[in-house]
C-alpha positions in Angstrom: 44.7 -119.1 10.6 43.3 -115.9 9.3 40.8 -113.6 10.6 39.4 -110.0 9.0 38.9 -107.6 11.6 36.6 -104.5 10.5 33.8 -102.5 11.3 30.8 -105.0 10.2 29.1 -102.5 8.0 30.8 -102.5 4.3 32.5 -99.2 3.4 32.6 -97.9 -0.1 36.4 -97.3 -1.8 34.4 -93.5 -1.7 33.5 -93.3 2.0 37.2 -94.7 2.9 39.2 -92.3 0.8 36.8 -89.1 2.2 37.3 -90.5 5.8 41.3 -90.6 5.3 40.8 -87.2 3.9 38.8 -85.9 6.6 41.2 -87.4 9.4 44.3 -86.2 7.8 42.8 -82.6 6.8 43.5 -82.5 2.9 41.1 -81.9 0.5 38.5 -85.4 -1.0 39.3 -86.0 -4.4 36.9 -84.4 -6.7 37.2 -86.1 -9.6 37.3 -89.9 -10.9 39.5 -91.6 -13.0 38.2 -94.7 -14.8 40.6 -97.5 -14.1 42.0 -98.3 -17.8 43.1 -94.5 -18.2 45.1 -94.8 -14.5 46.6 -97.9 -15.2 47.5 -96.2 -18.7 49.0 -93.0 -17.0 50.7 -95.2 -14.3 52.3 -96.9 -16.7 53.7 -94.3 -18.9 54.8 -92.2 -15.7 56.6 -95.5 -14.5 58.1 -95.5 -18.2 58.9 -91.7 -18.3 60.3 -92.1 -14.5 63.0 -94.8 -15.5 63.7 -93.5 -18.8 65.0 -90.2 -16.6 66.4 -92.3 -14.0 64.7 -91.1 -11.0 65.1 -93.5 -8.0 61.6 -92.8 -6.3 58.3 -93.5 -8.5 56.2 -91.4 -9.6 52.8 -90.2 -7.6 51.0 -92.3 -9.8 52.4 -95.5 -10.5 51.0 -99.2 -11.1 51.1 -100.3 -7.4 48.8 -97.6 -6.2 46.2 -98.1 -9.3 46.6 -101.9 -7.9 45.6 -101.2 -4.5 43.0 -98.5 -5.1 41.3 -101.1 -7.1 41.1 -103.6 -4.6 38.1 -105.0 -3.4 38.4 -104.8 0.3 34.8 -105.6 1.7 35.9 -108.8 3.6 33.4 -110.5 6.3 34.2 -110.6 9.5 31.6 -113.5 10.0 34.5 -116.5 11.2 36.0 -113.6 13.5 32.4 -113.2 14.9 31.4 -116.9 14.9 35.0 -118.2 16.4 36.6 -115.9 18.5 32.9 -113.9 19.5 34.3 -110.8 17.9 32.8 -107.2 18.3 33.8 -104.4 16.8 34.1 -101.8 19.6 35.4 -99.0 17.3 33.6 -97.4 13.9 35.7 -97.2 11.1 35.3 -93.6 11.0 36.8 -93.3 14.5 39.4 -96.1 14.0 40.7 -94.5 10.7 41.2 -91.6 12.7 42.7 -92.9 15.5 45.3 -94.8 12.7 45.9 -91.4 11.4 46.7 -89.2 13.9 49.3 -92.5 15.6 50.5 -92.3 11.9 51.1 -88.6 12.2 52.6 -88.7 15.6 55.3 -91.2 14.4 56.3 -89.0 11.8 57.2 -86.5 13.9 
């Protein structure tokens, strides 16, 4: 059985990618890219990658237009209601918690 474990306040794709920025200390994004043009530049850097035979993909490629696009507001309702979940930690504080683990594995 499956349970979503989150903050119970929904977070917008914005306010997540500005909190990862924050934690990690690079600069938000400043501009937005409509999702057919991405998935059109994924695809032709994915092309353009292969066609030069690079083994790594390229910064933008069709997995990462995939995920970005996700909808990822789940409820945390049967979490609640089943096990008597409470979220102890915000996800501003959680995401920078992940972070700096993240950053300490890396060495």
């Amino acid at each position: 059985e499956v349970f979503n474990i989150r903050d119970p306040r929904a977070v917008s794709k914005k306010e997540f990618m500005d909190t990862i920025c924050d934690a990690a200390g690079i600069p938000k994004p400043d501009k937005v890219v409509p999702l057919p043009v991405a998935k059109f530049l994924a695809s032709a850097m994915e092309k353009t990658w292969k066609l030069l035979g690079k083994q790594q993909a390229p910064l933008l490629n069709s997995a990462r237009i995939k995920f970005l696009a996700l909808n990822l507001d789940y409820s945390i309702e049967k979490a609640t209601q089943r096990l008597g979940y409470q979220p102890s930690t915000d996800f501003s504080e959680a995401m920078k918690t992940t972070i700096a683990w993240f950053q300490q594995q890396k060495g």
